[in-house]
C-alpha positions as CSV (number, residue, x, y, z in Angstrom):
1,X,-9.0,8.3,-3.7
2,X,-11.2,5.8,-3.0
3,X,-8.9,4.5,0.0
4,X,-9.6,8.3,1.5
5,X,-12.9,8.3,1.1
6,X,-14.2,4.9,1.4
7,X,-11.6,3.2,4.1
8,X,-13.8,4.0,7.2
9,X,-16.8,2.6,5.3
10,X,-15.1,-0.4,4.1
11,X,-13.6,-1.1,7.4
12,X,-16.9,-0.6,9.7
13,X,-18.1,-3.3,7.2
14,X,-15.7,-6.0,7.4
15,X,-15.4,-5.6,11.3
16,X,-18.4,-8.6,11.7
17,X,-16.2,-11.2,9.1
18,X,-13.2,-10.2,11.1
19,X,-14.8,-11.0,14.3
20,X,-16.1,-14.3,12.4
21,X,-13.0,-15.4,11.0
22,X,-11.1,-15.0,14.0
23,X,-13.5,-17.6,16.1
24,X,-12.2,-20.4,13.4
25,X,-9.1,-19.6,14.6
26,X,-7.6,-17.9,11.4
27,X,-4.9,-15.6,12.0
28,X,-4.1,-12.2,10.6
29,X,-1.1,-13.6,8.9
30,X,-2.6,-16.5,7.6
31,X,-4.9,-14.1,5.6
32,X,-2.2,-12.4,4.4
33,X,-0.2,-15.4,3.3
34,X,-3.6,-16.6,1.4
35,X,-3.9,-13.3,-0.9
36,X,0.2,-13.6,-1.7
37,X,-0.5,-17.4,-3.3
38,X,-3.8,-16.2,-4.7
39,X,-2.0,-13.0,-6.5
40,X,1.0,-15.6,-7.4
41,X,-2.1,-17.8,-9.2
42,X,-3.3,-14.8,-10.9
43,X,0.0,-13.9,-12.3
44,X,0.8,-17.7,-13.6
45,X,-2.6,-17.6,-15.1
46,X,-2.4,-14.5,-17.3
47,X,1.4,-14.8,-18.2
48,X,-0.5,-18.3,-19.6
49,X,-2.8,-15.9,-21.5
50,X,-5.9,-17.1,-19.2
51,X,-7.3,-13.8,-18.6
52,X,-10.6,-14.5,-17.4
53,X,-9.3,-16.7,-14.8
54,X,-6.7,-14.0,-13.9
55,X,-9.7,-12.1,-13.3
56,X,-11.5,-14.2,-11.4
57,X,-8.2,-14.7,-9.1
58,X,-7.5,-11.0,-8.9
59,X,-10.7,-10.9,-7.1
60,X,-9.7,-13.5,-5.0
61,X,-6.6,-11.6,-4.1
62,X,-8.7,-8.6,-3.2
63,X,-10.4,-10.7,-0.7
64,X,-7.6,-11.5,2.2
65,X,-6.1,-8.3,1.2
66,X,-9.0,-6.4,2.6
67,X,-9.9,-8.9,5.6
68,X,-6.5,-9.1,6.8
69,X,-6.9,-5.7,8.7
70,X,-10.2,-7.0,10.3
71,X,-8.9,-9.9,11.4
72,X,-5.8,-8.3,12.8
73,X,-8.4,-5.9,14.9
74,X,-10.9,-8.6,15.8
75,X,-8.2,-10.5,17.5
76,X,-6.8,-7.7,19.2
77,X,-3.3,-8.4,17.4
78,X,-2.9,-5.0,15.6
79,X,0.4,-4.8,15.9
80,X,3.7,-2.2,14.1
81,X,5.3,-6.3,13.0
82,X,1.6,-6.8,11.1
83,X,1.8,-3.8,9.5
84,X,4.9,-4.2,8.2
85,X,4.2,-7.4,7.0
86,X,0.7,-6.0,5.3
87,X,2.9,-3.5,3.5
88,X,5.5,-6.0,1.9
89,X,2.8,-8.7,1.2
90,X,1.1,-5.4,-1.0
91,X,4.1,-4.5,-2.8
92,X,4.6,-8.4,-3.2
93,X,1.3,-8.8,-4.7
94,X,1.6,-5.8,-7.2
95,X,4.8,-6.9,-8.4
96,X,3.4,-10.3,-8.9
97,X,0.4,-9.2,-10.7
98,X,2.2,-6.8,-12.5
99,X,4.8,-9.1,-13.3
100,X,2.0,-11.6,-14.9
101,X,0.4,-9.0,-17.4
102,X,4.4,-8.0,-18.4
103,X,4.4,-12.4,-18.6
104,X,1.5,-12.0,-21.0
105,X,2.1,-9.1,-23.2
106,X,5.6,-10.2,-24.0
107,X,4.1,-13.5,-25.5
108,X,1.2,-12.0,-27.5
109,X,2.7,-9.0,-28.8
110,X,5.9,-8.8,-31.2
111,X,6.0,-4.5,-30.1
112,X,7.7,-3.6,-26.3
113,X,4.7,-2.9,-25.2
114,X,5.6,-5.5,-22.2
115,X,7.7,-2.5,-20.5
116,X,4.0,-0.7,-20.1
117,X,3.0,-2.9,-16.8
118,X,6.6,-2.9,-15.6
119,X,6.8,1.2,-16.2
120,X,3.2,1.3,-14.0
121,X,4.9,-1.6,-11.3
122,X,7.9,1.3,-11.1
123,X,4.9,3.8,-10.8
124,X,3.5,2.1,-8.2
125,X,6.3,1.3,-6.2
126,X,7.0,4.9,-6.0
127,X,3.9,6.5,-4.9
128,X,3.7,3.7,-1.7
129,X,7.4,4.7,-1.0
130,X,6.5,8.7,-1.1
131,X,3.5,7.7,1.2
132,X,6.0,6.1,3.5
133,X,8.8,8.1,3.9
134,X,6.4,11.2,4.1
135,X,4.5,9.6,7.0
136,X,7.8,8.7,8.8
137,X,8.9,11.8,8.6
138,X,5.2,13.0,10.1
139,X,3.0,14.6,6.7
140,X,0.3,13.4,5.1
141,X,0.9,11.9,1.8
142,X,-3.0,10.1,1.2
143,X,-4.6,10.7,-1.7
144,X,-4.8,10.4,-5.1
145,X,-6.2,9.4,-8.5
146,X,-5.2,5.6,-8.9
147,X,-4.1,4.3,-5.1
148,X,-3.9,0.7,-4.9
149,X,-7.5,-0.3,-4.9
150,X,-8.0,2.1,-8.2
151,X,-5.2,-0.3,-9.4
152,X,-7.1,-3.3,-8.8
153,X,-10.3,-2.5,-10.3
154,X,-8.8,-0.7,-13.6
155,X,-6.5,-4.1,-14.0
156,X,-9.7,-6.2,-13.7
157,X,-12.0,-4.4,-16.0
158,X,-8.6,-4.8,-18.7
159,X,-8.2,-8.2,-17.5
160,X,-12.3,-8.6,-17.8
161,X,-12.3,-7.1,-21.7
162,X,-8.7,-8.6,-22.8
163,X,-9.4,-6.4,-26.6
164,X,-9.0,-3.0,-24.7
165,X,-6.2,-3.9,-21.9
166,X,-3.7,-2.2,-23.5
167,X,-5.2,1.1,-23.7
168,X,-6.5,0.6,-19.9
169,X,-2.9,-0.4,-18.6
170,X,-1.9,3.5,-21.0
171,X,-4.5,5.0,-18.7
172,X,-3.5,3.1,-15.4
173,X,-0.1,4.8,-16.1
174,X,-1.0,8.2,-17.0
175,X,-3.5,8.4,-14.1
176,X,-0.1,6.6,-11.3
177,X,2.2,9.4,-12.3
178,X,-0.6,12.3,-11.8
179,X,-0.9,10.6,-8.7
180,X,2.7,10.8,-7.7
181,X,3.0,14.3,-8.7
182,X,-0.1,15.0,-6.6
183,X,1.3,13.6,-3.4
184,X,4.9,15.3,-4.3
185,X,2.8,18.4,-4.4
186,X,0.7,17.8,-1.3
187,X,4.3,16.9,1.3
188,X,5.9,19.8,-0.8
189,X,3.6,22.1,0.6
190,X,3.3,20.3,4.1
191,X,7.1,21.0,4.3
192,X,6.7,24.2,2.7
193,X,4.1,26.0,5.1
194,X,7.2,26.8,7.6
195,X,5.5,24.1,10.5
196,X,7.1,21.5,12.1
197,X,5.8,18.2,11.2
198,X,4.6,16.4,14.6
199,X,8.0,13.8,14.2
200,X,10.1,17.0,14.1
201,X,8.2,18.8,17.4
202,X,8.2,15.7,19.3
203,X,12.6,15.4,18.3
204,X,12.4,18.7,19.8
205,X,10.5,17.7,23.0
206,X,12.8,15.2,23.7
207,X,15.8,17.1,23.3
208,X,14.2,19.3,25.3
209,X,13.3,17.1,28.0
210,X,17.1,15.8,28.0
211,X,18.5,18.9,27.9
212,X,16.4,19.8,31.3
213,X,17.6,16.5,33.0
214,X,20.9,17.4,32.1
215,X,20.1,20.7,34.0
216,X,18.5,18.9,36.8
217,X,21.5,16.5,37.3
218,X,24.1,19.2,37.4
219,X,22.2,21.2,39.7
220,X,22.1,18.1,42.5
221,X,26.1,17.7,42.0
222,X,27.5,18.9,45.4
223,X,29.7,21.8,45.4
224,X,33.6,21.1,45.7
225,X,34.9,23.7,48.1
């Protein structure tokens, strides 16, 4: 939701500390790298039962995690190798975080309710991998009620007001499988409407295409007589 509507915004505003960060000679990567160690801090730090400073470490994490991008850009580096490495280093840091609260709950509780962050990790994990394998496959699978940064600012407000995190981690859940079921929904009807998807028309092109040299090459073979 917010990643749909306020991505262009966030990004046109980062651009300048991009640019900035990039003249000290930090790279893309390196930003990267920092948010994975920060998110590893903040998952050591409430599996200790240190909530507040999980907080304060989960905003730290949001940091690199949305300068890494602008960096990437400033530098002209932009690259498919970063991108891959931006996805992994997010499903990293989920699972880390994640991880941490599952750390904490299953030391201050004597109920199962440990399996809630892990069922909202699983959650998680799936709606990146129907935004992936939609978008490989040419749709458009953005959107939602609790994307990744919904994720991060729901977790922080629990982490924030530790007396209520158990009911905000119920509605974290509740609110990641509507959001799968919306982006099933949205590719269903993409693949649904009887189109193409632009991977599919350009396999065709270049069957196409090959099909016409093939055509083209047998039409310059000399005739046996």
């Amino acid at each position: 939701m917010l990643d749909g509507n306020w991505r262009a915004v966030v990004d046109r505003g980062l651009t300048p500390i991009g640019r900035s960060l990039r003249r000290t000679g930090i790279t893309a990567d390196v930003v990267t790298v920092i948010g994975i160690v920060m998110a590893a801090a903040a998952s050591v730090a409430i599996g200790l039962g240190y909530l507040r400073l999980g907080f304060l470490l989960l905003v730290l994490t949001g940091v690199p995690d949305a300068l890494d991008g602008a960096v990437a850009k400033a530098s002209g580096t932009s690259s498919s190798r970063g991108a891959f490495f931006d996805s992994v280093a997010d499903r990293l840091t989920d699972a880390l975080l994640f991880g941490g609260v599952a750390w904490y709950l299953a030391g201050a509780r004597t109920d199962r309710m440990m399996m809630l962050p892990v069922a909202i990790m699983a959650t998680a994990m799936f709606i990146s991998y129907q935004r992936a394998k939609a978008e490989s496959l040419g749709y458009d699978a953005k959107g939602g009620l609790m994307e990744r940064a919904e994720r991060f600012i729901v977790l922080a407000f629990g982490l924030l007001f530790a007396e209520i995190l158990v009911p905000v981690l119920w509605v974290m859940l509740v609110l990641s499988l509507a959001t799968a079921a919306q982006r099933f929904a949205k590719v269903w009807r993409q693949a649904s409407a009887g189109r193409q998807s632009p991977s599919q028309l350009r396999a065709e092109r270049r069957r196409q295409l090959r099909a016409e040299r093939r055509q083209r090459q047998g039409s310059r073979r000399p005739v046996r007589r």
